[in-house]
N, C-alpha and C positions, 0 to 999 in steps of 0.2 A: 925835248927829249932826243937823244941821240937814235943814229937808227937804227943801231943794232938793237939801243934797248927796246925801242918800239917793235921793230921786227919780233924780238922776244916775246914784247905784252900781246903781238896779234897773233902766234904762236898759240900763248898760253889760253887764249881767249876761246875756248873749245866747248861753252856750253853755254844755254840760254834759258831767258827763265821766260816760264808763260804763265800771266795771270788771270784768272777766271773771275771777274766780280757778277756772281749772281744773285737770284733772286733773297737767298738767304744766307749763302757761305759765299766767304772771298778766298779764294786757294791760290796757291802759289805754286809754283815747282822749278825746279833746277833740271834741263836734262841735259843731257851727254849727247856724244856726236851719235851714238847708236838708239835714243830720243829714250833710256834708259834711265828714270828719273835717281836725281842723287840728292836731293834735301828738298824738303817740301815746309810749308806754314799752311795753317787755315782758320780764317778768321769769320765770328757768327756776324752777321748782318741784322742788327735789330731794326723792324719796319718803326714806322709813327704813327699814330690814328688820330692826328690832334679831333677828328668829327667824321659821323657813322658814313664808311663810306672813301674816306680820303685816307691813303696810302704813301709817307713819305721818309725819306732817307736822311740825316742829318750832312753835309756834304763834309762839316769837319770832321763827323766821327770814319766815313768811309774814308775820308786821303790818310788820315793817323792810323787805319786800318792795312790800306794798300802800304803804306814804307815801310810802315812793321813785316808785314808777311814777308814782304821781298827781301827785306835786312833777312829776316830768320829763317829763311830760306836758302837763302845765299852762305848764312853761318853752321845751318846743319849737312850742308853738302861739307863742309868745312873748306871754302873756295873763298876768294878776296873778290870785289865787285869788280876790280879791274880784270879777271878771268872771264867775265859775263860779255859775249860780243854782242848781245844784243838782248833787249825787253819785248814780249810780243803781247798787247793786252785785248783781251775777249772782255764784252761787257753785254751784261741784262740789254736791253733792249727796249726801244722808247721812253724808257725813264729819262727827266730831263729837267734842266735847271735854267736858268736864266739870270743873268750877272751884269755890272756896271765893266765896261769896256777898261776906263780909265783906272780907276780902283782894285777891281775884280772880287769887289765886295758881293754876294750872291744876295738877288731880292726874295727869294722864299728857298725853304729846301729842296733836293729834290723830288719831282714828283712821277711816283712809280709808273709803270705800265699796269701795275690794277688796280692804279685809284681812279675811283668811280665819282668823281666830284663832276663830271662834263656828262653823264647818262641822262638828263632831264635835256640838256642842247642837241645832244647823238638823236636823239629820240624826237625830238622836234624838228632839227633838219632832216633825218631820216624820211619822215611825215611831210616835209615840206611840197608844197607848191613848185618850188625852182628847180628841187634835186628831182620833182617828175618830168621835169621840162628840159633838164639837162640832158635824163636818160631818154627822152623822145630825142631832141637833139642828136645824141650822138647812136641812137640806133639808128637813126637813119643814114645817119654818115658812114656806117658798118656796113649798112647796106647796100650804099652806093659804091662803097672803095673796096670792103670787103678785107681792112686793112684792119689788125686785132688791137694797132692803137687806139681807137674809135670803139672797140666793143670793153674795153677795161671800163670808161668812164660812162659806158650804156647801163652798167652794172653797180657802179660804185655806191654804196652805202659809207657812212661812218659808222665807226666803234670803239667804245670805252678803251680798247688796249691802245691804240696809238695815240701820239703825241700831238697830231693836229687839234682835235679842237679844246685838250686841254690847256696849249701855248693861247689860243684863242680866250679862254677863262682867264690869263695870266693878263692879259693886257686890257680884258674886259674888268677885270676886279685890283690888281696889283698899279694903284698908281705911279710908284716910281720905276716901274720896267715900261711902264707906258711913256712916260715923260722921257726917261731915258732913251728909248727907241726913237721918239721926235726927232732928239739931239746926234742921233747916230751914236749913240751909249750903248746899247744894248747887245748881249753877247747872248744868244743859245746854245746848248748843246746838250749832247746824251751825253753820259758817263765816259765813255771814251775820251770827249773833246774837251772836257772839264778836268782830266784829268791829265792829259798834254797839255794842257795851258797850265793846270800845276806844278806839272813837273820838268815845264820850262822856265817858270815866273815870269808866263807872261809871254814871250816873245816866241812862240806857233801858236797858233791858233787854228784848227782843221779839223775833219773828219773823215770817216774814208766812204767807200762806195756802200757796202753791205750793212752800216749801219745808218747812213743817211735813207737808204733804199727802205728800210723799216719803220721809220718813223711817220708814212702816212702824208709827209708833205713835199717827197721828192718823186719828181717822174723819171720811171726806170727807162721808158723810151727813148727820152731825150737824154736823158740822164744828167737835168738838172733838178732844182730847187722848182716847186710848181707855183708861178708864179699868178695861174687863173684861181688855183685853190688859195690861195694868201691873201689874195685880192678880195675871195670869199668871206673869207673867214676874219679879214682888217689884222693882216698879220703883217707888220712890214719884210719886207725883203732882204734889207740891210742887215738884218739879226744872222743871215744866215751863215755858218762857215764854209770856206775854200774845201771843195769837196776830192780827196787826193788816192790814191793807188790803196788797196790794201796791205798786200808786202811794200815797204817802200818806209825811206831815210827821213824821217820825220823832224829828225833835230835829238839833240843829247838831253838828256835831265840835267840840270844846275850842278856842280858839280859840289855845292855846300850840301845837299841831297844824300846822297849814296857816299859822299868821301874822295869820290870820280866819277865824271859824265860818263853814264850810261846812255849808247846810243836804242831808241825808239826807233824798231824796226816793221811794227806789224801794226794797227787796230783793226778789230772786227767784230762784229755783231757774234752773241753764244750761238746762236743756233747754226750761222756757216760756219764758224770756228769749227764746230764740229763737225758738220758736214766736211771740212778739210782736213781738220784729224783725222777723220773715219777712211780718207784717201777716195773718197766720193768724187773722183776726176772727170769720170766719166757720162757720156750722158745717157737716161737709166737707171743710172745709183742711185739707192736710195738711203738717205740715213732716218732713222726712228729714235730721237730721243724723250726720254721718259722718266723727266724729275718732277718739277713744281708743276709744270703741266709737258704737255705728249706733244711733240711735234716732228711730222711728216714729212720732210724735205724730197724735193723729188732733181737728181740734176739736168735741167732742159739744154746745158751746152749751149750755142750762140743764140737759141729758141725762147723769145719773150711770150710767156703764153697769157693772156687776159686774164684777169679775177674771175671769180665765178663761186657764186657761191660761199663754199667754206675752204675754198681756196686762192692763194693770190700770189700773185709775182714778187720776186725778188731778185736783186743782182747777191749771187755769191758770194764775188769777189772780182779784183780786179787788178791783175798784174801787169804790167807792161801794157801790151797792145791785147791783150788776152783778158775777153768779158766773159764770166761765167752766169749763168740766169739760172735762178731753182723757181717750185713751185713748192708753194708751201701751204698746209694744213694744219690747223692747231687744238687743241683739247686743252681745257685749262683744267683747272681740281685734278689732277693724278695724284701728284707725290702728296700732295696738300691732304687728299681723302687719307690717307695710307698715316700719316704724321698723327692726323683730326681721330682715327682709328687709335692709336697707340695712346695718346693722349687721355682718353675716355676709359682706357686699360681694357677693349676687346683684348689686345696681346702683348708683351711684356718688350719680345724683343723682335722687328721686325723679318730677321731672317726664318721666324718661327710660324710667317703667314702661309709661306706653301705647304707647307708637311699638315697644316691646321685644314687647309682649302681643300689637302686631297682626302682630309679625313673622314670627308662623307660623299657621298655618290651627286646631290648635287646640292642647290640652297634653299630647296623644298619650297618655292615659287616665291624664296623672297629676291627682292630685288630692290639695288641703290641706284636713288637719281642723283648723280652729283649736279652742285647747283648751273654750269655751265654746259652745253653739250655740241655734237656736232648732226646735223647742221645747222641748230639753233642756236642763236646767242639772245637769251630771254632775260636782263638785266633784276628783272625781279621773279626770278624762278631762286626756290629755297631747296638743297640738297631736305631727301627724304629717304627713309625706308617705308618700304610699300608690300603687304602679305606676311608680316608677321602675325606668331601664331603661336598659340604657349608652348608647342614643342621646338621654337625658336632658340636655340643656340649661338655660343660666338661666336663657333665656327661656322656655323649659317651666316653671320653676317658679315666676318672678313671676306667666304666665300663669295659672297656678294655684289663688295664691293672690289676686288680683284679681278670677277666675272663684268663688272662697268669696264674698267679699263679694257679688258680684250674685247667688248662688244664695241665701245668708239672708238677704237682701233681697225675695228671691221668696216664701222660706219666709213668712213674718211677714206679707207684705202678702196671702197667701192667706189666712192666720187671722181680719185684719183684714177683708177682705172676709166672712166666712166671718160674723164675730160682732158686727162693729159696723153698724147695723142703718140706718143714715144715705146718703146718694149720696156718694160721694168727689167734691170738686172738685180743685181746683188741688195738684200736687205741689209743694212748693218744698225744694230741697235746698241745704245749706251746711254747713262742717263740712272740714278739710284734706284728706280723702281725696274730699270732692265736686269735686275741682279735677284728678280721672282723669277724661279723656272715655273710657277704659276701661269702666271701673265706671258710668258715668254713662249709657250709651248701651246697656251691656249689659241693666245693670236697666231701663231702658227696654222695652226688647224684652220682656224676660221678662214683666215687667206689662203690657205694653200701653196705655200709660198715658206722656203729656209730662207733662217731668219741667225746673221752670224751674232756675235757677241764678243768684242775686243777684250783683250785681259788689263786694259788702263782704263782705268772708269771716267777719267777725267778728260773727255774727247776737247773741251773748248779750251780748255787750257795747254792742251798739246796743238790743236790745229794752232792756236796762236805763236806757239811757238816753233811751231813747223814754219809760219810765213815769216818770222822772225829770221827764222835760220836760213833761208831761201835767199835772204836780203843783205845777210850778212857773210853770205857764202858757203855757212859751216855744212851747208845741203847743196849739190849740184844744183838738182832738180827733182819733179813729181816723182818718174821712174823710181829713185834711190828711195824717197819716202817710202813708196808703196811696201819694198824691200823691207822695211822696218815695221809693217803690219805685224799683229801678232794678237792670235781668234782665241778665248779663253776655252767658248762653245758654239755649237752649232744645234741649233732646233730646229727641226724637220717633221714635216706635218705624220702627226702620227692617230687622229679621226676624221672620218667624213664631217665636214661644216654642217652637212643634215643631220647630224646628231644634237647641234647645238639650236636646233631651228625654234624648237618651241619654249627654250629658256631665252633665247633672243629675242623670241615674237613676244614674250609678257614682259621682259626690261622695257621694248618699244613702247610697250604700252601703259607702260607703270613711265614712261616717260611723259607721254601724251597725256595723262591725266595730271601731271604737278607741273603743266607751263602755264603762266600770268597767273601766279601764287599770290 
């Protein structure tokens, strides 16, 4: 190309698309240099249950998913893909597949972060003899050095959502990713990595920091691949990808793809996507998202803080020479109860839960256990309601279940206060279930704590594209982001939390009676 024309094409090249493949919708967006979205797609995510228990993705139908959105996204902005300076993609988390190197043939689908096919191993090594001998081990190492890499693995437990010991099932059960791996065949990755080796055919292969840092089998300290956990768990090494920057030049899509190589500028786990959306830079900030389930990110800035509990370390992100570390808390069943609600037809149309919630003074002592909580994770705990009563109503029980979400919301932000050892600033919430001034106003109060509310609902799809745009120029830097904030609402505690004491103290309790169901 000559260079005026090119000069021209990098000219034209003024907006970026950021994709979000979540747990249920895959979204798409187009934004502008003012992060202004101009043509959007969104595509449904259907799960698999091939057996009670296992949770999985078809890998062909999510990539025929992703080009679709982005083609018709790109066509309803009414823009040509050569305008696009760059791709930035956000993906689910721990979901993960395993593939023949040579071929790139995939040996099973892939498999979610809540499939529960590894809870009878979680649950056995949890119990173990070694992981008691580990955590003597390294308490005392913590004791001696006083060093917080040493107290992570004093504490460490597994759990059903991460990737390690279900890669563990895969080469324990799947014989040709096993044979494969032998031969140095075997390729791993989350969604992200699988989908840069698709949409290069092949020639990158990698992951970045903030989604390798979630999957359970990378240590954030060192901030490699954990090769004593691998060892544990007879997981080869070799499977693992080149672990690379989160903003940063990944390589162009095929150019039989799009029409024209599109350069791949961003990958990142949803939950920091959004925490970068939400311009969560600093450390303090907090982001609150609240879709399929609730998550708490806290930003600890260059501060690794240990697991603990219902809390655990994360890298951000990683630009340049710049390591971000959050701490994070998670709630699973939110948006899920709220869907499982509408479905059964408590209410017709979602935005109709608040005005329903406020319509009675409170849930007349019923109370929803959803099946996950914090700070328990009880693999065979069954959601229930608990004090119904034949003056029981649906507004009694949306109220309810609306009143769960702001009390684990309470739970988790007391922990975090409790352990993260930093001042909290700015709350910022986003996430489809932050769009109840119910829930929004409730958790308020309970924390004590305003709580903003951004006017773009789709924070992981913009932070993706925020680090896209960073990469590709179309963005200086954070500063200029920040600039492009923009607060829909603000909720400001408007009860004393001792109002809520004694509907709090019987959820507790109505909790405490439906654990090991």
């Amino acid at each position: 190309m000559p260079r005026g024309q090119r000069e021209g094409a990098a000219a034209a090249a003024l907006f970026v698309v950021g994709v979000d493949v979540g747990s249920t919708l895959l979204k798409c967006h187009v934004y502008d240099r003012a992060a202004a979205v101009r043509g959007s797609s969104c595509r449904k995510l259907e799960s698999l249950y091939p057996h009670p228990g296992w949770v999985e993705l078809d890998p062909e139908v999510l990539w025929s998913h992703f080009i679709g959105a982005v083609k018709e996204a790109v066509q309803v902005a009414g823009l040509h893909m050569r305008q696009i300076a760059g791709l930035g993609i956000s993906t689910q988390r721990s979901t993960f597949i395993t593939w023949h190197k040579r071929t790139g043939k995939p040996f099973h689908n892939f498999i979610s972060w809540q499939d529960l096919r590894s809870a009878e191993l979680v649950n056995s090594w949890n119990r173990s003899l070694l992981l008691k001998v580990v955590h003597v081990i390294f308490t005392v190492l913590h004791f001696l050095t006083g060093s917080d890499r040493y107290l992570a693995p004093s504490v460490f437990t597994f759990s059903t959502q991460q990737a390690s010991m279900k890669l563990s099932w895969v080469f324990k059960n799947i014989h040709e990713a096993e044979e494969a791996a032998k031969k140095n065949n075997c390729c791993f990755g989350t969604v992200d990595t699988w989908l840069l080796y698709r949409l290069t055919k092949g020639s990158v292969y990698a992951t970045d920091y903030s989604n390798a840092s979630s999957t359970g089998l990378f240590e954030p300290f060192t901030k490699c691949w954990n090769p004593t956990l691998s060892r544990l768990l007879s997981i080869p090494m070799s499977i693992y990808p080149p672990v690379k920057d989160t903003s940063f030049n990944f390589g162009s899509s095929d150019s039989e793809i799009f029409g024209v190589p599109v350069p791949i500028l961003a990958l990142v786990a949803d939950q920091q996507a959004a925490m970068f959306g939400e311009c969560c830079f600093h450390p303090g900030d907090v982001k609150l998202t609240m879709g399929t389930g609730a998550f708490w990110n806290v930003n600890t800035g260059g501060n690794l803080f240990a697991s603990w509990r219902a809390l655990y370390p994360l890298i951000g992100w990683k630009i340049g020479e710049e390591v971000v570390y959050l701490t994070e808390g998670s709630i699973s069943n939110v948006g899920t109860a709220v869907r499982w609600a509408q479905e059964i037809n408590l209410f017709t149309n979602v935005d109709e839960t608040a005005k329903m919630a406020r319509s009675i003074v409170n849930s007349q002592g019923v109370c929803f256990v959803p099946s996950f909580q914090v700070p328990v994770n009880d693999p065979c705990l069954c959601a229930s309601f608990m004090g119904l009563k034949p003056s029981t109503t649906r507004n009694h029980l949306v109220r309810a279940i609306l009143e769960s979400v702001a009390f684990r919301n309470k739970q988790l932000y007391d922990i975090i206060m409790k352990k993260v050892h930093i001042p909290l600033r700015t709350i910022r919430a986003d996430g489809g279930v932050s769009n109840n001034s119910f829930v929004m106003q409730m958790t308020s109060d309970l924390i004590n704590k305003k709580i903003e509310k951004p006017i773009i609902a789709d924070m992981s799809s913009l932070g993706a594209a925020f680090l896209a745009g960073l990469a590709s120029g179309l963005w200086t830097d954070k500063e200029q982001l920040k600039k492009l904030r923009r607060v829909e609402a603000v909720f400001e505690p408007q009860k004393d939390s001792e109002e809520y004491k004694m509907a709090m103290d019987t959820w507790t309790q109505a909790m405490q009676y439906s654990l090991r169901w």
